[in-house]
N, C-alpha and C positions, 0 to 999 in steps of 0.2 A: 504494500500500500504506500504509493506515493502521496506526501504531503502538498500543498497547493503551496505557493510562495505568497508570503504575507507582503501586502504592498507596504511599505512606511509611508509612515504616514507627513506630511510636508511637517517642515519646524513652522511654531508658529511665528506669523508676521509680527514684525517690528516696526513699530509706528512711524513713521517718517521724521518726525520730532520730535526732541526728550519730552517726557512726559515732568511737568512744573510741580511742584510738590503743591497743591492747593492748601496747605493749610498755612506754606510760608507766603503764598500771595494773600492770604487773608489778613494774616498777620502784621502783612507789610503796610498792606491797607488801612487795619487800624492804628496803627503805629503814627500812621500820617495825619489822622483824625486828629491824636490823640493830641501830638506835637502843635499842629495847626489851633486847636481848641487853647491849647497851654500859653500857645505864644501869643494867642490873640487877646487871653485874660490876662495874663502877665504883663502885655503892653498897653491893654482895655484897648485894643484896634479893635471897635465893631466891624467895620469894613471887613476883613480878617475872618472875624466871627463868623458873619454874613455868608464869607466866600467857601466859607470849613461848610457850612451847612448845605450849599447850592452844591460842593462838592459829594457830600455823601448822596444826597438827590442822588445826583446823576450816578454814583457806584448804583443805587440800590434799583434806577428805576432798567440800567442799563449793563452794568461788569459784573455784578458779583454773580460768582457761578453757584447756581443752582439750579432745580429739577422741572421739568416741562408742568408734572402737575396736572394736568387736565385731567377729565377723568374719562375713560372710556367707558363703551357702554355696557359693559358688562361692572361698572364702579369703580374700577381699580385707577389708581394714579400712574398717569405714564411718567418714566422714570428716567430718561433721555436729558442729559446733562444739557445745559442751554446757558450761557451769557443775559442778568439779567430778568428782574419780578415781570417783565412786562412784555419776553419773547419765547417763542417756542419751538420746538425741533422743526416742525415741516410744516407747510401749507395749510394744510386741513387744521393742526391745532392751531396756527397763528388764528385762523377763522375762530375758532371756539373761543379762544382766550382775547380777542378784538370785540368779541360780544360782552367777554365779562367785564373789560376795562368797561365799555360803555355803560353797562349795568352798574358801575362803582358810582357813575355819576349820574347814575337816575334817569339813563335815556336810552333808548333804542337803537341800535346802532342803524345808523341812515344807509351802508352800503349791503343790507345784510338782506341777499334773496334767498328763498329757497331754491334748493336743488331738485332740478327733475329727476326722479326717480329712474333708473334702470331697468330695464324688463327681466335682466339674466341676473340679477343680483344675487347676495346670499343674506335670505332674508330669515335673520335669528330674532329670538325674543330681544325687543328694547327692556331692560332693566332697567337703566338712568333716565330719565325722561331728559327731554333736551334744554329744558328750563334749569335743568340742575347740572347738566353737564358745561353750562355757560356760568356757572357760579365758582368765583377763584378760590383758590385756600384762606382758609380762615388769617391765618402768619403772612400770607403775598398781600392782603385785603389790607391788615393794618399797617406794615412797611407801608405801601405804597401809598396809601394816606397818611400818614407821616412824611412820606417822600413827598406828596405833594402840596403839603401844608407847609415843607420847609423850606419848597421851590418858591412858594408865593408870599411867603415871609421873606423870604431874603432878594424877591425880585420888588419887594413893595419897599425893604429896608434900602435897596441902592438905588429906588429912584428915587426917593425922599432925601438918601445921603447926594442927591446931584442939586439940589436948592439953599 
């Protein structure tokens, strides 16, 4: 009895770019905060202050890495590493997650049609209803109202500091 020849199997691939250790860019990140916060009470530069704050804005509503989040319909959270509270891995969630931003602010998203349905689809039980599946995480929800309460706090503090 001849044995068959076992194929090997390929080494796994190597990602084209070192992989960043995430927890020193977070770090580094608050580091900046921290320093930027210190230096700006240390010297009372509002202006400083102001700028510490529009900065973290923008880390939280755009760089910090975290998870897509959405939920599919079967409820589970997709889990697809993403840049940023406010984007999402692919197309389809950007859609999902562009209806939720809208819903933070109490409106209907204006670009948002429905899709014609498929004749050949694979049509399973909807679990999630679609009103719930446009609803962000409860932690993305409060960041980003904060994020956006510090965006217009600090955009109201430097136009007020230009008079």
């Amino acid at each position: 009895m001849v044995s068959s020849p076992r194929k090997t199997s390929a080494p796994p691939r190597k990602s084209p770019r070192p992989r960043v250790n995430r927890d020193a860019e977070q770090i580094a990140w608050w580091l900046l905060f921290a320093v930027l916060a210190v230096f700006g009470v240390i010297q009372w530069n509002w202006r400083l202050l102001l700028l510490t704050l529009l900065l973290w804005s923008f880390y939280e509503f755009c760089l910090v890495r975290t998870r897509c989040r959405v939920k599919t319909r079967q409820g589970f959270e997709c889990v697809e590493p993403v840049r940023g509270r406010a984007f999402a891995h692919d197309r389809r969630h950007q859609d999902i997650k562009n209806d939720g931003l809208w819903n933070l602010v109490g409106r209907p998203n204006p670009r948002y049609t429905p899709k014609i349905s498929e004749p050949n689809r694979d049509t399973g039980v909807v679990l999630v209803a679609p009103r719930v599946r446009h609803r962000l995480d409860r932690n993305d929800r409060f960041i980003l109202y904060l994020a956006a309460l510090g965006t217009a706090v600090s955009l109201v503090g430097m136009f007020v500091g230009l008079f």
